[in-house]
C-alpha positions as CSV (number, residue, x, y, z in Angstrom):
1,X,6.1,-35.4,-28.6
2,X,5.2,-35.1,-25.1
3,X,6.2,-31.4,-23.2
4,X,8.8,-32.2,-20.5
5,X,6.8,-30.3,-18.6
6,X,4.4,-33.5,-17.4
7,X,7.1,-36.3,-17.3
8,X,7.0,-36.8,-13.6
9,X,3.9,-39.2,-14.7
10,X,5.5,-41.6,-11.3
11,X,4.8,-38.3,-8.6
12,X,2.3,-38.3,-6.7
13,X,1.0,-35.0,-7.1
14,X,-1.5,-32.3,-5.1
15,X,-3.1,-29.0,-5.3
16,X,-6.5,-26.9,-4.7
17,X,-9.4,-27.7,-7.2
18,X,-11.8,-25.1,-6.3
19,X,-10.9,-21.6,-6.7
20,X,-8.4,-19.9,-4.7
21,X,-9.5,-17.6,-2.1
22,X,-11.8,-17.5,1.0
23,X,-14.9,-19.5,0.8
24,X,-17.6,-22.1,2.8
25,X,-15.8,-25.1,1.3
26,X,-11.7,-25.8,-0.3
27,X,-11.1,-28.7,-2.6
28,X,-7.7,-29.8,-2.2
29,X,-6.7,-33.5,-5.0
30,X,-4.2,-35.7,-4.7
31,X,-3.2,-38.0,-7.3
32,X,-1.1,-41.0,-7.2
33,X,0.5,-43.7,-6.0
34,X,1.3,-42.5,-2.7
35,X,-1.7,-40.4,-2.3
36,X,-2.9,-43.1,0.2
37,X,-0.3,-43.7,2.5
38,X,-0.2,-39.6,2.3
39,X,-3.7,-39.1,3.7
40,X,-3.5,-42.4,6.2
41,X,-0.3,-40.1,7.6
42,X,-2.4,-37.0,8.4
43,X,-6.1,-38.0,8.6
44,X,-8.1,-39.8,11.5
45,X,-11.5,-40.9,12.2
46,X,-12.9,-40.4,15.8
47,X,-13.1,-44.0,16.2
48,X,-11.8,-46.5,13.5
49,X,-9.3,-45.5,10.8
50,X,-10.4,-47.4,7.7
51,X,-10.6,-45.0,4.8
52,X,-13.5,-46.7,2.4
53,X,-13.3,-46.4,-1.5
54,X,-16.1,-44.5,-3.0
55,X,-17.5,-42.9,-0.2
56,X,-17.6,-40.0,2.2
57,X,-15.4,-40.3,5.2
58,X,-15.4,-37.8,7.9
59,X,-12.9,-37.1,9.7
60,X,-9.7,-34.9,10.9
61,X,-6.6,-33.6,9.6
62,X,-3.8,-33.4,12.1
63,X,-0.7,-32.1,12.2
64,X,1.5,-34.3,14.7
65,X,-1.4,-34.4,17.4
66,X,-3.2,-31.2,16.6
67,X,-6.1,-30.7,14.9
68,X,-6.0,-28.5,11.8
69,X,-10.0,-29.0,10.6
70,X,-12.9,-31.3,10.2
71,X,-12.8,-32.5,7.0
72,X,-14.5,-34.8,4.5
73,X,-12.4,-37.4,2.1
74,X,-13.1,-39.4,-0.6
75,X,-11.2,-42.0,-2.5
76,X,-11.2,-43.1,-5.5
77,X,-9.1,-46.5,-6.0
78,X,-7.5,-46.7,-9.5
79,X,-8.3,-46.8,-12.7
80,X,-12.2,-45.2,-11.4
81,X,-10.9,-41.8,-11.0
82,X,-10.8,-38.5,-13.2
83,X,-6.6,-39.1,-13.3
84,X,-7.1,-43.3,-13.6
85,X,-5.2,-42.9,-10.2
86,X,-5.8,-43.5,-7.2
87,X,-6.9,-40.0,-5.9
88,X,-7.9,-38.3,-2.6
89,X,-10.3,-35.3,-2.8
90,X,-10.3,-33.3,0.3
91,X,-13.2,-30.9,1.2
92,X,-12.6,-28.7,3.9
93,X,-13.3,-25.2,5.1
94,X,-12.2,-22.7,3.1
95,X,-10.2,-20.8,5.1
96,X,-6.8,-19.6,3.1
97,X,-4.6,-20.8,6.3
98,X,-6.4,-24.4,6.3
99,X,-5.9,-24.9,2.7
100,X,-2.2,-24.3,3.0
101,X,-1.6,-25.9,6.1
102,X,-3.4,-29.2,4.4
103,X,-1.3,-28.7,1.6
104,X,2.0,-28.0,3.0
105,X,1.2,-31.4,5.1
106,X,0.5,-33.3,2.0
107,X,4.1,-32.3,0.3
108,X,5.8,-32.9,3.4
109,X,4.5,-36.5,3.2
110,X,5.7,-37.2,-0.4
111,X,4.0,-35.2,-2.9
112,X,4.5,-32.7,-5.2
113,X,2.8,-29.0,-6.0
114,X,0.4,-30.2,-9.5
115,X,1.7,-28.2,-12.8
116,X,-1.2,-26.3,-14.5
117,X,-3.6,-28.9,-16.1
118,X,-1.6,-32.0,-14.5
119,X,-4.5,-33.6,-13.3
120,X,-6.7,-33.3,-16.7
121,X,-3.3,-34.5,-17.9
122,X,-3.0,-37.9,-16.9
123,X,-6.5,-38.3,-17.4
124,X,-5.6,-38.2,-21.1
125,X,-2.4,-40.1,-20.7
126,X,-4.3,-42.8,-18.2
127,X,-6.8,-43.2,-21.5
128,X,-9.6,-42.3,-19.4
129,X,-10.9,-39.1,-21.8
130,X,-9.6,-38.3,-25.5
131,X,-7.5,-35.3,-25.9
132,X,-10.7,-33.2,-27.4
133,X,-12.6,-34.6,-24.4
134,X,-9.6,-32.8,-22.4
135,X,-10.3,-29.4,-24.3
136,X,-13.6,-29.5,-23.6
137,X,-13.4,-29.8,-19.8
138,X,-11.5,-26.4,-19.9
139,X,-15.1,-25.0,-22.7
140,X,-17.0,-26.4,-19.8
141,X,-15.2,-24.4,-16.7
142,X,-15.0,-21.2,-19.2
143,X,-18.7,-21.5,-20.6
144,X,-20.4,-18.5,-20.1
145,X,-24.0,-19.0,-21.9
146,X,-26.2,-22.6,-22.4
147,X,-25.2,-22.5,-26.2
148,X,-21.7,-22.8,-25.1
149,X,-22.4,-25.4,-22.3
150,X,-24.5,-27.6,-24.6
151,X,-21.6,-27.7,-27.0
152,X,-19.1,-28.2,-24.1
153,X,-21.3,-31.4,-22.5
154,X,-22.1,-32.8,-26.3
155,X,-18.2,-32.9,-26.6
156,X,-17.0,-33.9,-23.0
157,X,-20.0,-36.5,-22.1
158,X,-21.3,-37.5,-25.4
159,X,-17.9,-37.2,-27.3
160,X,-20.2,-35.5,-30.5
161,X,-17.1,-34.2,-32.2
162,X,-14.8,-36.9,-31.6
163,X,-17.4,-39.6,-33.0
164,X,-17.6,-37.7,-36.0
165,X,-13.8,-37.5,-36.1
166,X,-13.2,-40.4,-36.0
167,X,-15.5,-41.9,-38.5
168,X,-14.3,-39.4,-41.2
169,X,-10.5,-40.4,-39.9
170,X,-12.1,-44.1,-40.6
171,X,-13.1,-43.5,-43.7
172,X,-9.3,-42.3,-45.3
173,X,-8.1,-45.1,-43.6
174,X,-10.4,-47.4,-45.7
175,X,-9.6,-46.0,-48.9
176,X,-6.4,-45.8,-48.1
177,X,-6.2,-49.3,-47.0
178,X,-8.2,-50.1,-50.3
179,X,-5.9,-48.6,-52.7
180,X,-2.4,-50.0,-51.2
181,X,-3.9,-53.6,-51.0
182,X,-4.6,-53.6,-55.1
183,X,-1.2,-51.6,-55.4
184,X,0.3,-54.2,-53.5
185,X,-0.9,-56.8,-55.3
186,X,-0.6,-55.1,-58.8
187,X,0.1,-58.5,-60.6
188,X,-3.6,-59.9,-59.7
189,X,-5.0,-57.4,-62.2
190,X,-7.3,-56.2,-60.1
191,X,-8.9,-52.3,-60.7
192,X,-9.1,-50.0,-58.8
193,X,-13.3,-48.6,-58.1
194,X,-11.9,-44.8,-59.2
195,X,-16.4,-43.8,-58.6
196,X,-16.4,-45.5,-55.1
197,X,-13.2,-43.7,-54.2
198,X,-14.5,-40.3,-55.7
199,X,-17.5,-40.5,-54.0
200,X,-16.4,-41.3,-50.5
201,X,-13.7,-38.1,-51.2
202,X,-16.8,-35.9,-51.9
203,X,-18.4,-36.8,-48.4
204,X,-15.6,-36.1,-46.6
205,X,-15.0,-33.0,-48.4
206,X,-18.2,-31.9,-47.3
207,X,-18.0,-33.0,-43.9
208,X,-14.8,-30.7,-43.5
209,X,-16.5,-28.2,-45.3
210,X,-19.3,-28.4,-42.1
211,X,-17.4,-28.6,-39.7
212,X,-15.4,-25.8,-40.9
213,X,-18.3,-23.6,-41.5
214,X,-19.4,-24.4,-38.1
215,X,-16.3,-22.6,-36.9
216,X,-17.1,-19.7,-38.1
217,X,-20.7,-20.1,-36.4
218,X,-18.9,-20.6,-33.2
219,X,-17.5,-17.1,-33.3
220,X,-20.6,-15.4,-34.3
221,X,-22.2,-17.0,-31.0
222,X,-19.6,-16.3,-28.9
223,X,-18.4,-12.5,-30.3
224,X,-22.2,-11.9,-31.6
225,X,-23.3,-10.2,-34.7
226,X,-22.3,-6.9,-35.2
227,X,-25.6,-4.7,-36.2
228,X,-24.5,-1.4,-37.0
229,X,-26.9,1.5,-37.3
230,X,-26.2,4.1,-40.0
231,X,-28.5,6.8,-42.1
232,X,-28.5,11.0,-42.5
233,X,-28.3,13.2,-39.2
234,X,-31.3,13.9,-37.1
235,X,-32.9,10.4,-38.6
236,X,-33.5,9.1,-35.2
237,X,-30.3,6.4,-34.7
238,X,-29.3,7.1,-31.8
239,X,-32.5,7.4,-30.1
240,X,-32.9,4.0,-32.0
241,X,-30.0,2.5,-30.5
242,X,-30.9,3.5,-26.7
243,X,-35.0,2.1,-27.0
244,X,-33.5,-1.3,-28.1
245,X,-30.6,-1.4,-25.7
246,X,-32.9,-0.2,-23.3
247,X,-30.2,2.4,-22.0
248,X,-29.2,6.4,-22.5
249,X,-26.2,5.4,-24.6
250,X,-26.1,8.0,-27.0
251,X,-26.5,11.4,-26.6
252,X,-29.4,13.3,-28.6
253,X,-29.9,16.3,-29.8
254,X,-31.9,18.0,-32.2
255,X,-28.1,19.7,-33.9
256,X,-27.4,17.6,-36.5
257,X,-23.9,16.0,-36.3
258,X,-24.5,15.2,-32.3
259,X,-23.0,11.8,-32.9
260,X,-19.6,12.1,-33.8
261,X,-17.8,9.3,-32.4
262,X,-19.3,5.7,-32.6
263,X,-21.2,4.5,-29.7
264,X,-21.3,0.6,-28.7
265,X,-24.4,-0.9,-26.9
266,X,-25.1,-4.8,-26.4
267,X,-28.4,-6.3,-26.6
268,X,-29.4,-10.1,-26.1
269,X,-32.1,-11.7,-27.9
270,X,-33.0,-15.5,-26.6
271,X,-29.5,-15.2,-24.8
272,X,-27.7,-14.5,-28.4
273,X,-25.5,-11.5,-28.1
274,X,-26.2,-8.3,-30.9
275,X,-23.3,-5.3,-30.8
276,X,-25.3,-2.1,-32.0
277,X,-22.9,0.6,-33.1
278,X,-24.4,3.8,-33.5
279,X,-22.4,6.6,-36.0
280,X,-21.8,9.5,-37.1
281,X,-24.9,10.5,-39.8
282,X,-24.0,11.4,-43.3
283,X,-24.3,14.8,-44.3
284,X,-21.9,17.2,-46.3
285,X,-20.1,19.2,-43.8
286,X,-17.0,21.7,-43.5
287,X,-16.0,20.2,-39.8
288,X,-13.2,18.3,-39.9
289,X,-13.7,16.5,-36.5
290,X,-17.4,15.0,-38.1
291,X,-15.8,14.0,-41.1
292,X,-13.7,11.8,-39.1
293,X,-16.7,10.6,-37.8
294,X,-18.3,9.9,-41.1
295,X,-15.3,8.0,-42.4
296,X,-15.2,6.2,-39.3
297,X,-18.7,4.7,-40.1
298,X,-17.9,3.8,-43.7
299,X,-14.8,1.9,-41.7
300,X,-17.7,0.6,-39.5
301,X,-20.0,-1.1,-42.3
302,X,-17.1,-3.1,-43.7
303,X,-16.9,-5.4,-41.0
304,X,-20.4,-5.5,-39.9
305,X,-23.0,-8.4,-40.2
306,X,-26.3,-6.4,-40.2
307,X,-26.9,-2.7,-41.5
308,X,-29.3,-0.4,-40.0
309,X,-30.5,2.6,-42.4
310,X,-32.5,4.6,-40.4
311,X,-34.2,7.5,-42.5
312,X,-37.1,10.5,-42.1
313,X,-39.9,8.4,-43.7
314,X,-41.2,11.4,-45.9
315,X,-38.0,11.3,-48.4
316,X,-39.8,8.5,-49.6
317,X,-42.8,10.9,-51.3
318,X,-40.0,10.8,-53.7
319,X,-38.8,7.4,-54.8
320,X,-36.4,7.8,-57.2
321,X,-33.9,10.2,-54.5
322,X,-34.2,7.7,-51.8
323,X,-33.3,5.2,-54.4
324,X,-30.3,7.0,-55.5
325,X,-29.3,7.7,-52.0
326,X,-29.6,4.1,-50.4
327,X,-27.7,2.9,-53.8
328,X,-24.2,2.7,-51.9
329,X,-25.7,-0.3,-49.8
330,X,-25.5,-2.6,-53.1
331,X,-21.5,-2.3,-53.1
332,X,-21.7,-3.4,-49.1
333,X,-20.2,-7.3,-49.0
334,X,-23.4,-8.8,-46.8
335,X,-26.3,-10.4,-48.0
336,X,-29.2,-8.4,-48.9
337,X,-31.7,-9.5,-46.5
338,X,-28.8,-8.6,-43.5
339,X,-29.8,-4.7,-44.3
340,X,-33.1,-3.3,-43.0
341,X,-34.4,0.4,-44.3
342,X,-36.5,1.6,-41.4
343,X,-38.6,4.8,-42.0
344,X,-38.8,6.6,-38.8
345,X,-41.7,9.4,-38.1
346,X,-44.7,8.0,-39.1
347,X,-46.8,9.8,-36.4
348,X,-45.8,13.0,-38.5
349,X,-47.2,11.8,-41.5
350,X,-50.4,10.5,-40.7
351,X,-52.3,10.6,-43.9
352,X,-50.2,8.2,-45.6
353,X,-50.9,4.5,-44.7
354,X,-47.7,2.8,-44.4
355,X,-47.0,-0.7,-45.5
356,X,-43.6,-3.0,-45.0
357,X,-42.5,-3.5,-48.1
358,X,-39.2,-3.9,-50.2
359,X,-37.1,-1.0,-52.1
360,X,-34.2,-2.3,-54.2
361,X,-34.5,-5.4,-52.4
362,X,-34.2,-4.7,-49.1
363,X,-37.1,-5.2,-46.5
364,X,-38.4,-1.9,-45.1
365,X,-40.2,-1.2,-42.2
366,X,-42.0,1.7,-40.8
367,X,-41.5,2.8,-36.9
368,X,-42.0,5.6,-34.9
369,X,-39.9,6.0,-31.9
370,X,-41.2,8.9,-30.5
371,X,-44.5,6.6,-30.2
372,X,-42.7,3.5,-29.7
373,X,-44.4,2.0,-33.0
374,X,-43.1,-1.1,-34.7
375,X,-40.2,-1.3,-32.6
376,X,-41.1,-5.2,-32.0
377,X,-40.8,-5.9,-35.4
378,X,-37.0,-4.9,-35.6
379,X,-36.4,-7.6,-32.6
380,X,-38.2,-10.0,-34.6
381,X,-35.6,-9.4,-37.7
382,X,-33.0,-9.8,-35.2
383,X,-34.5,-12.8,-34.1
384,X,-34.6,-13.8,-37.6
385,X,-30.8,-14.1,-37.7
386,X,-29.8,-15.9,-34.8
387,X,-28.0,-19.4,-36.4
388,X,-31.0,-21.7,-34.6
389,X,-30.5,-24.5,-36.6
390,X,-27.1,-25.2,-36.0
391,X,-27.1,-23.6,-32.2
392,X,-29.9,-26.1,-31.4
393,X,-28.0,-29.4,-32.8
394,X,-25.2,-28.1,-30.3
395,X,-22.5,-29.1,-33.1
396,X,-19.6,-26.9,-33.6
397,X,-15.9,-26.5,-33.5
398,X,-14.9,-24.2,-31.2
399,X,-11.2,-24.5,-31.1
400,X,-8.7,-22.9,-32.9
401,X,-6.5,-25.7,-32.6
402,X,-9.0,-28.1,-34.5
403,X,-9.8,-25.9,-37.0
404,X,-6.8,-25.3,-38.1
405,X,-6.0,-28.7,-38.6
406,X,-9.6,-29.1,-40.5
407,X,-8.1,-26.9,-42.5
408,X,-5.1,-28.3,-43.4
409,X,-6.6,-31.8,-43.5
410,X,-9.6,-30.4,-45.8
411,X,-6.5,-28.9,-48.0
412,X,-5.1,-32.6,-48.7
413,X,-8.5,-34.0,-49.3
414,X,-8.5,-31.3,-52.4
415,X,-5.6,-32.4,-53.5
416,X,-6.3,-35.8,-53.5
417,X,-9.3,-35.2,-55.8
418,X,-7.6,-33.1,-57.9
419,X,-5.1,-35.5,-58.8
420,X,-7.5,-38.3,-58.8
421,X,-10.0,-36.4,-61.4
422,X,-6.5,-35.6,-63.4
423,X,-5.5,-39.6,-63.1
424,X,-2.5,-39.2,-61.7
425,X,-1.1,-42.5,-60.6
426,X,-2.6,-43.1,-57.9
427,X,1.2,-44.3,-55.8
428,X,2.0,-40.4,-55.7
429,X,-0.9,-39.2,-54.5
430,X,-1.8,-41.6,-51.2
431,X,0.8,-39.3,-50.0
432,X,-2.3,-36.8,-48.7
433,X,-4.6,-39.5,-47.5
434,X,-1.5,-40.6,-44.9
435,X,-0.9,-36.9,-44.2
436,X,-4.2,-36.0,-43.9
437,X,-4.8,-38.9,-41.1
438,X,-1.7,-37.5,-39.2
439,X,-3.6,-34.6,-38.9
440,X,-7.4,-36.1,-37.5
441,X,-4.5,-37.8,-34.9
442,X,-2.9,-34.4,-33.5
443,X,-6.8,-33.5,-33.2
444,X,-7.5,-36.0,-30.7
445,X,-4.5,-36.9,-29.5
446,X,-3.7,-40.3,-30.6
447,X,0.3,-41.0,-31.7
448,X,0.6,-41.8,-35.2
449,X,1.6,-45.6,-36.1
450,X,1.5,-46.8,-40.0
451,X,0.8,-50.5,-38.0
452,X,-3.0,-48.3,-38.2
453,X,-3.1,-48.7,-42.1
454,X,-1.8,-52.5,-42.0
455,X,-4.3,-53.5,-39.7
456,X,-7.1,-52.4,-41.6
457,X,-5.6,-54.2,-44.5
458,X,-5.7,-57.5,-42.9
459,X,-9.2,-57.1,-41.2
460,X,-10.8,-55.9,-44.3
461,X,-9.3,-58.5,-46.9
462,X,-7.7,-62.1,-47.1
463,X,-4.7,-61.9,-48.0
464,X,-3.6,-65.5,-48.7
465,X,-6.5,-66.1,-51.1
């Protein structure tokens, strides 16, 4: 159902494009029928007055006989506009007065003020762009890195998302189409290819699955992973933290217990955002304020992608302690290889030769930060754990909207196969193919119509034989 809100399709509507405010150059639309006769009202050339389609025109705006700027227009003659309209842009200076002056001029001559999104609006409504196309304008204007922007123009110009949308919406509506033909025509004796079925239920099950998954993605490279840095007092985490974030962050001190409080730094690796938290150490201790502290890291872990255990590197003269001590990071619910032991103070204990290694399966390395030594190779773990290979193929959902309907759609798909592996007849359980293609329609927009399913029937069979 359409929102009341945009059913004055028939207005001819207008408003500022470019941001509001003083600037070099204002970018005021207008969109519809009248738009025009609206700007033949209030613009002139010096000479001739023939607005051209498609190009710039320069010109005047006036108000009765005076001048209110020198302006440039362009027209686009419907449907080969962004609204599938005909539709004036206006650039002129970007004074505030200017832009409402033009616009008050414009309303006076028969528009109206645009709603919030009108224009993008009967874009989708005038068929020119798909309603995830329409999402994706508003990714595009709120990008803020390239991983985001590729994802934006992959969707908006290349329809990525959409294409593979619809083929998987395709692909129900096949077997759906398959099994109410042989229902339909029951007598004929014809059976029904259960493996085919099966099969084409398993792809799109893992196709959801993806898509899904690369939700989840989505967040990491837009929240970043969360790296935080833990290990006893006077280990060296907060000087740690400050070398990679490059900034005096945390305060140090040679008193253990200094850090009390967590402390948040950012770092960027390859334009991929890391959140280093640096907390309290662990110790025994009678004060009540740094056992808050110390809870408050345990708190921390939990919901943390990557651990940090930063430790004096001589405990390790004796194996079988540090063992016992680092034993709590097996109960931690991350992978393995997401927790890095680094040994700190090597340039104290020169007579040992360090090598990286392993210790109950998690890599160690060996730095000193007094000395700055193998501090590159804790970027490169890092590094390590940026998602490249779905980042670089620029693929991912990255609106709630749509993955909430994945979810539900992926939820019918299961159902389907569980009933179809339990052979239950197969008339009750079509019921979540033609629920789950509802769903791939509120995703991109298109109104539901069971003439969808009889269509198919008749292109893919002949009926009459």
């Amino acid at each position: 159902m359409i929102n009341n809100y945009f059913l004055d399709k028939k207005d001819t509507i207008t408003a500022i494009s470019s941001p509001y405010g003083t600037g070099a150059i204002s970018i005021i639309r207008i969109s519809g029928k009248k738009s025009i006769n609206i700007i033949k009202k209030i613009f002139k050339f010096k000479k001739k007055n023939i607005i051209k389609k498609n190009f710039t025109n320069i010109g005047y705006i006036y108000k009765k006989k005076k001048i209110i700027d020198q302006v440039i227009i362009i027209y686009f003659k419907k449907p080969n506009s962004y609204t599938g309209e005909d539709l004036i842009e206006i650039n002129c200076h970007g004074s505030i007065y200017i832009q409402k002056k033009i616009i008050n001029l414009i309303i006076n001559n028969g528009a109206r003020l645009a709603k919030n999104g009108e224009f993008t609006f009967r874009s989708f409504i005038n068929k020119k762009i798909n309603l995830l196309q329409a999402e994706s304008i508003l990714d595009l204007i709120n990008t803020e890195n390239k991983f985001y922007h590729n994802i934006a123009i992959n969707n908006l110009i290349y329809n990525k998302i959409n294409n593979v949308i619809i083929k998987l919406q395709n692909k129900i509506l096949n077997i759906l189409s398959y099994i109410e033909i042989i229902l339909d025509f029951s007598e004929e004796n014809i059976k029904i290819k259960k493996k085919k079925i099966l099969n084409n239920i398993i792809y799109i099950e893992k196709k959801l699955n993806f898509l899904i998954k690369s939700f989840n993605i989505n967040n990491i490279i837009k929240e970043g992973l969360n790296v935080t840095i833990i290990g006893p007092v006077n280990s060296g985490k907060s000087t740690l933290m400050n070398i990679l974030i490059n900034e005096d962050k945390s305060i140090i001190s040679n008193i253990p217990g200094t850090t009390r409080d967590i402390v948040e730094g950012k770092l960027k690796i390859n334009n991929f955002n890391f959140n280093l938290f640096d907390t309290a150490g662990f110790r025994k201790t009678k004060s009540y304020i740094e056992n808050i502290g110390i809870k408050k890291t345990y708190k921390k872990i939990k919901n943390s992608n990557i651990i940090f255990y930063v430790f004096d590197s001589i405990i390790l003269n004796n194996i079988n302690l540090f063992k016992k001590k680092i034993k709590f990071l097996k109960k931690i619910k991350i992978l393995n290889n997401n927790i890095l032991l680094i040994a700190n103070k090597i340039d104290l204990y020169k007579k040992k030769k360090y090598k990286n290694n392993k210790i109950l399966n998690f890599k160690l390395i060996f730095i000193s930060l007094k000395k700055k030594i193998g501090i590159k190779n804790i970027y490169n773990f890092l590094n390590k754990k940026i998602p490249k290979k779905i980042i670089n193929n620029n693929f991912l959902i990255n609106n709630v909207r749509h993955y909430k309907e994945l979810k539900i759609i992926l939820k019918y798909i299961k159902k389907f196969k569980k009933d179809l592996l339990n052979k239950v007849s197969y008339e009750f359980i079509i019921i979540y193919l033609k629920l789950s293609i509802n769903h791939f329609y509120l995703i991109n927009g298109f109104i539901i119509n069971n003439n969808d399913i009889l269509n198919n029937i008749f292109s893919k069979f002949c009926i009459g034989k």
